[in-house]
N, C-alpha and C positions, 0 to 999 in steps of 0.2 A: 458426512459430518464425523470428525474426529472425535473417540471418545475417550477423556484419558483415564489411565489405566493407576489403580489405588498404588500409590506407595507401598513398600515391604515396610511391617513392623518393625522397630530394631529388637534385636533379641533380648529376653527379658536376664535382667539380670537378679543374682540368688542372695539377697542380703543374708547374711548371718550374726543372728544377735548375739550381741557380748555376753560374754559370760558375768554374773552376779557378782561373784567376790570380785575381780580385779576385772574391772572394766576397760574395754578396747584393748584388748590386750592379744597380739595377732600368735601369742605361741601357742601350744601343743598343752591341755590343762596338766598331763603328767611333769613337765616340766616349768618350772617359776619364772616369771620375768627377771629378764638381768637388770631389772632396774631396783629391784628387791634386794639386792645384794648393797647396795651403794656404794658410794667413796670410802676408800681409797681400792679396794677390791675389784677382781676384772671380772666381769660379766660372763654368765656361760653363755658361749656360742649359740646364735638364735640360727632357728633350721627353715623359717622362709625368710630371712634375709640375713646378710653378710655384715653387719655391723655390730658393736659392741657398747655398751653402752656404761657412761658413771655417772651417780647423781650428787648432790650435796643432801645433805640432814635433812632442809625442809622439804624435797623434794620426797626423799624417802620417809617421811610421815607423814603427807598427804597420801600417798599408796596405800600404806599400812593401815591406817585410818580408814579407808572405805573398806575393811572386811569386821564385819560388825557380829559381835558374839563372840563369845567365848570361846566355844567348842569351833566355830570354824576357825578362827585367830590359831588357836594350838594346832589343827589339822593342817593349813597352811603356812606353821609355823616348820612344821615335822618336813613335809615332802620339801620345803624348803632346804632344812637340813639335810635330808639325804641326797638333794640335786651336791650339796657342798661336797658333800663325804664322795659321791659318786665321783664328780670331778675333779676332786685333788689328788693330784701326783707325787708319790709318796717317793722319798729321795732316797740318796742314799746314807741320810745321817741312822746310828745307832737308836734311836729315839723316838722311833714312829707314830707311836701312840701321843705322845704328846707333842708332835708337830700337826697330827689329824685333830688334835681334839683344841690346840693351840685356833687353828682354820676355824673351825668350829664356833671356839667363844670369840673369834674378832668377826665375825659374822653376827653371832649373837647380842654382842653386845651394844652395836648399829641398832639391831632389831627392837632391842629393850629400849633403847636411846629416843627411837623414832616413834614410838607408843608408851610410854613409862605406865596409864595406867591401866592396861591389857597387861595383870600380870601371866593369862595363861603363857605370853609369848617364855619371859624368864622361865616360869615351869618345863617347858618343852627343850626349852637350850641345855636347861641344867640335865636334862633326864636324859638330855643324848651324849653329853660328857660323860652323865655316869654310864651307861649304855658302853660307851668306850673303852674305859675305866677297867669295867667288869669283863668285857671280851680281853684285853689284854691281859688280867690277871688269871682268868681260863684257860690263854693261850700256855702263860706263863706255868701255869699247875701243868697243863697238859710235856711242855717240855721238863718240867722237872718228874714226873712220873716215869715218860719214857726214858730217863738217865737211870733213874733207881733202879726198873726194871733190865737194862741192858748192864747196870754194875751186877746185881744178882745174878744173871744168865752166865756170866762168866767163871764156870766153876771152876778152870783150869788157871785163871789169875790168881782167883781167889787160895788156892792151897799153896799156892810159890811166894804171893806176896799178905801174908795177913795183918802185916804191920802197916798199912796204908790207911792215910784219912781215910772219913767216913764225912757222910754229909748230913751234919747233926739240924736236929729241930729246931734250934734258933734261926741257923742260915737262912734254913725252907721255909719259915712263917716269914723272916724276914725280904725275901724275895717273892712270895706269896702276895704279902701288904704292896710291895711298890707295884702301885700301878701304872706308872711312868717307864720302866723298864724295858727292855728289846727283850722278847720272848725267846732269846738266841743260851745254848749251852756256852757260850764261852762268858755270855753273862751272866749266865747264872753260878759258873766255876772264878769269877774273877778274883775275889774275897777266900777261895779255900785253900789251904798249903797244897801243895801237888809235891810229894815222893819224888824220892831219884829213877827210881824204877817208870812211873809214870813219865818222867821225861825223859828216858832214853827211848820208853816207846813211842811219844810224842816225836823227836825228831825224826825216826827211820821213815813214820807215817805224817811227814809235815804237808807234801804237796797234793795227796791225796783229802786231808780233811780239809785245806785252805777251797779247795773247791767244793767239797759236797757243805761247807758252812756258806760259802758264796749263795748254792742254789736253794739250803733251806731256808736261808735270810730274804730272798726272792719267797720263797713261795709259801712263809711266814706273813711276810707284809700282804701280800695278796690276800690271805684266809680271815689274816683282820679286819680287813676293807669290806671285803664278800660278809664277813659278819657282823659288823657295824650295820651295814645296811639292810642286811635282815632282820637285825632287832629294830635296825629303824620302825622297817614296814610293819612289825609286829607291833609297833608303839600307833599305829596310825590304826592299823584294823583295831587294836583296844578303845581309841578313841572312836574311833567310828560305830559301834558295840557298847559305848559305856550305857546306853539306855535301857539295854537287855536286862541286866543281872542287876540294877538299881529299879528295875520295875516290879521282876518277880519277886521281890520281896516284898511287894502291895501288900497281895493276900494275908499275910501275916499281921500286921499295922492296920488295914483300913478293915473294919466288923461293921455289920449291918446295922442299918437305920442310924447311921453315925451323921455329926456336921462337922465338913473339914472347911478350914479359910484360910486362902491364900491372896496372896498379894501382887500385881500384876501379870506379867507372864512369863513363863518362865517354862521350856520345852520338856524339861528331867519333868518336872511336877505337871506337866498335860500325859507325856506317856504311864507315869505312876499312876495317875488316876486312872487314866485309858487302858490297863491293865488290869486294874481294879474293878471296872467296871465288867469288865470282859467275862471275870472270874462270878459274873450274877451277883454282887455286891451293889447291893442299893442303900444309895449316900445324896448325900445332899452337900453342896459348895457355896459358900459366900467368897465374893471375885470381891475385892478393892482395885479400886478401878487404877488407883496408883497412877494420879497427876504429876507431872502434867501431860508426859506423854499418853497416857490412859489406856495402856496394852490387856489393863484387865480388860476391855472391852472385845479385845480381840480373844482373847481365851474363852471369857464368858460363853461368844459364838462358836469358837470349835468343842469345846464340852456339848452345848446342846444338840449339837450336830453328832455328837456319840449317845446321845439320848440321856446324861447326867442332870440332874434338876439341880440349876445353878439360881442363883441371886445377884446381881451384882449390887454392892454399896459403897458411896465413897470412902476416900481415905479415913474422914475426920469420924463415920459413923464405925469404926472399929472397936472402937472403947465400950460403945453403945452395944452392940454386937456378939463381943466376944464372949459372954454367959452364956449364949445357947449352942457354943461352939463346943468340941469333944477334943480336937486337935488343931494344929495346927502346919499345914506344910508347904514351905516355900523354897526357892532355889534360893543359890547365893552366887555372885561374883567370882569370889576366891574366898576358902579357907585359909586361915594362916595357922601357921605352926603353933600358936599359944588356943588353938580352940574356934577361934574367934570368925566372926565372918563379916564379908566386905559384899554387902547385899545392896540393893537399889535402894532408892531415899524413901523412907518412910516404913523402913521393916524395925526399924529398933521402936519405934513406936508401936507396931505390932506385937514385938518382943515381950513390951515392959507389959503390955496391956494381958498378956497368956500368961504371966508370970505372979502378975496382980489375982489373977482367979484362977493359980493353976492350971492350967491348959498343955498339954505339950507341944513345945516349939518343937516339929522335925525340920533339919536342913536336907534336902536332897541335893547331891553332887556330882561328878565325874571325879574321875583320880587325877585328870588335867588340871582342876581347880584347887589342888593341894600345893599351897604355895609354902617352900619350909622357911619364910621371912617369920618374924614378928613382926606387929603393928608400928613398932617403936623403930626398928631398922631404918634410916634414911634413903635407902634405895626404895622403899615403898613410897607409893604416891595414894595417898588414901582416897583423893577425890578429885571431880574437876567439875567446876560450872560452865551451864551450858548456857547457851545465848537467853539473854532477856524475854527477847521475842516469842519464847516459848510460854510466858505467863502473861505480860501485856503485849498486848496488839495497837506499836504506836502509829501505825497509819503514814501517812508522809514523813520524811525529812525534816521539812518545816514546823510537825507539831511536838515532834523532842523539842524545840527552844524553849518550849514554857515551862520543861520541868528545870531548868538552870536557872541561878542569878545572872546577874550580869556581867561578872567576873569569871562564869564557865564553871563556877562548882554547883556539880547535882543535889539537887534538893529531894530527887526519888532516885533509889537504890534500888536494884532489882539482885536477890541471888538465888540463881538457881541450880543448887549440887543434885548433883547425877548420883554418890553411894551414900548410904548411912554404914554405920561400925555396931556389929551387935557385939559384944563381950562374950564369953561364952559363960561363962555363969546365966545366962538368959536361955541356953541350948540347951536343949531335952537330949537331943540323939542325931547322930549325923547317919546317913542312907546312901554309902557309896559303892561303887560298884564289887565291893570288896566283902560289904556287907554290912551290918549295925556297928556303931562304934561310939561311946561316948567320948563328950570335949577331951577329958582330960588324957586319951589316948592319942588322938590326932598327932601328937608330937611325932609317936612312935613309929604310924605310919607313915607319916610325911619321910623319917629317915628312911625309909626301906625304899626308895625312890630317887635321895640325892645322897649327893657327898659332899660333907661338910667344908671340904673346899671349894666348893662350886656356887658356896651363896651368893658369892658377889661375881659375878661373868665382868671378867676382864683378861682384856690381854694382855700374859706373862711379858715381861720386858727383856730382849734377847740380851740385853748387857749383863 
């Protein structure tokens, strides 16, 4: 009697789940998908496979749109930027800095395009312009230093020729400011008289300095690239970091037997409390559950899970509420440059209500959510509603028809906005990684981050 003999298993094979923020996405998480880049733009080189890839607009904001948050939106916005800065090849035009920072904003400006309202993305572009900006006006001090120093060391010119230009403070501030500028001595000498003496020695030594300017113009561009992209990386670990130096400043703000209320969830105001707590501060939290998504629910649970004695109550009992409350503190969207904060729907109602009984509104932030718009600017997108179905549950297809006439106009309106706008006259104090700061500062910092040409991310037109 034959007996047969079991089949061989087939070998098992090892799925690997996708990554959270950009889904099925077969690269390398240090490097960003080329589909992130879009049209008209070419794709960086994918390293398990040989193709290259361009999208259209809608394609590229449905990508962008599946990274949800702020602080990742910025973080993915950065190594994005630095994959650009990494890969662009810098030519041989006189103008380096701004053909890399040129790359830059027409990359960025897709990115704003395909999200309008994630302003972290604009924040992040602009700050690697300035980023730019600053290294190239560094480079440019540093060659203007080393000129001054090698005129001075010359003491045996200096006694045969002492009638020779001098390279006066207007020049040096004024090639100081451009920041558009080749970090090159011959441009930083273009605009000054040059002596007869200087140009007989200039021709004897022509073919000698035509080459050591060749190889410092090479190894110039190189040192910008290399430090653009190390302030990149320094822009990402700050971001990755912003929760540290925005928490230990708890202990100062939150004092015992206090009640704090905040407004759904929001990750800056979990670890400020969770810091708080740390420090043997015993507090008490009222959670608004913040409809319709109801995220205070989810906060509510990881507070108790740190052992804080939470409450949760809805939106509408805050008014009801807010007398036995001590402070107040909630995240925000983005700050804008007049103060003001673009917070989830139902914080200005919070606002008015802390303001009604004195209470102090705190904002807590990142310095990624320092947007330098105003409200009033038309490149800002203040709000966006999100589907119906988020407040009614219309069931089948067939039972929308009873909310129309017969002609197809609705007879029930659903809307539902994703930000409220708090003013800053409503704001107590802003708690950023930076440290305390009241509204009416924010301006100040917000400059210390961009340049004022860089509000509006566009690209320069070569004609």
């Amino acid at each position: 009697m034959l007996v047969p003999l079991p089949l061989p298993l087939p070998p098992r094979k090892t799925l690997t789940p996708p990554r959270l923020l950009l889904a099925a996405d077969p690269h390398p998480k240090s490097e960003p998908p080329p589909h992130l880049l879009g049209s008209p733009l070419r794709a960086p080189p994918c390293r398990t496979c040989s193709h290259s890839s361009a999208t259209s607009s809608s394609s590229l904001s449905a990508v962008v749109r599946k990274v949800e948050g702020s602080h990742a939106v910025a973080r993915q916005t950065a190594e994005l930027l630095r994959s650009v800065v990494s890969q662009h090849r810098m030519g041989s035009s006189a103008n380096q800095a701004a053909a890399l920072a040129d790359a830059v904003r027409a990359v960025g400006e897709q990115l704003i395009a395909a999200n309008p309202i994630e302003l972290a993305v604009g924040n992040i572009v602009r700050r690697v312009l300035h980023i730019i900006k600053e290294e190239d006006i560094s480079a440019t001090a540093v060659g203007i230093e080393g000129l001054s120093v090698t005129v001075d060391s010359d003491d045996e010119y200096d006694s045969e020729h002492d009638d020779r230009p001098s390279l006066s403070a207007a020049v040096l501030a004024a090639h100081a400011r451009n920041a558009l500028r080749a970090p090159s001595l011959q441009t930083l000498l273009e605009d000054i008289p040059v002596s007869p003496a200087i140009s007989r020695t200039a021709s004897s030594t022509g073919d000698s300095d035509g080459k050591s300017k060749s190889a410092g113009d090479k190894s110039s561009t190189r040192k910008l690239k290399h430090d653009v992209i190390a302030a990149i990386g320094d822009l990402i670990d700050e971001i990755d970091s912003c929760y540290e130096p925005i928490s230990e400043q708890a202990v100062e703000l939150i004092h015992q037997n206090e009640v704090i209320l905040t407004l759904g969830r929001s990750r800056t105001v979990k670890e400020f409390l969770y810091a708080a707590k740390e420090k043997k501060r015993s507090f008490r939290v009222f959670v608004a559950e913040g409809a319709p998504r109801y995220q205070g629910h989810v906060l509510a649970k990881e507070l108790v899970e740190k052992g804080v004695q939470t409450t949760v109550i809805t939106d509408s009992a805050v008014f009801a509420m807010i007398s036995r409350v001590n402070m107040v503190i909630v995240g925000a969207h983005a700050v804008m440059a007049n103060g003001g904060v673009i917070a989830p729907v139902g914080m200005n109602m919070v606002a008015l209500a802390a303001q009604r009984h004195a209470v102090p509104f705190v904002v807590v932030a990142g310095s990624h959510k320092l947007c330098p718009l105003y409200p009033h600017n038309p490149e800002v997108l203040l709000n966006e509603l999100k589907s119906p179905s988020d407040l009614l549950d219309f069931g089948d297809f067939s039972d929308c028809m009873h909310f129309s006439t017969q002609d197809g106009s609705p007879l029930l309106n659903v809307v539902n906005p994703t930000f409220d706008y708090v003013p800053p006259k409503l704001v107590s104090l802003f708690i950023t990684d930076t440290g305390g700061h009241s509204p009416s500062y924010m301006y100040r910092l917000i400059a210390e981050y961009y340049s004022a040409d860089d509000l509006v991310v566009r690209r320069k037109s070569t004609a």
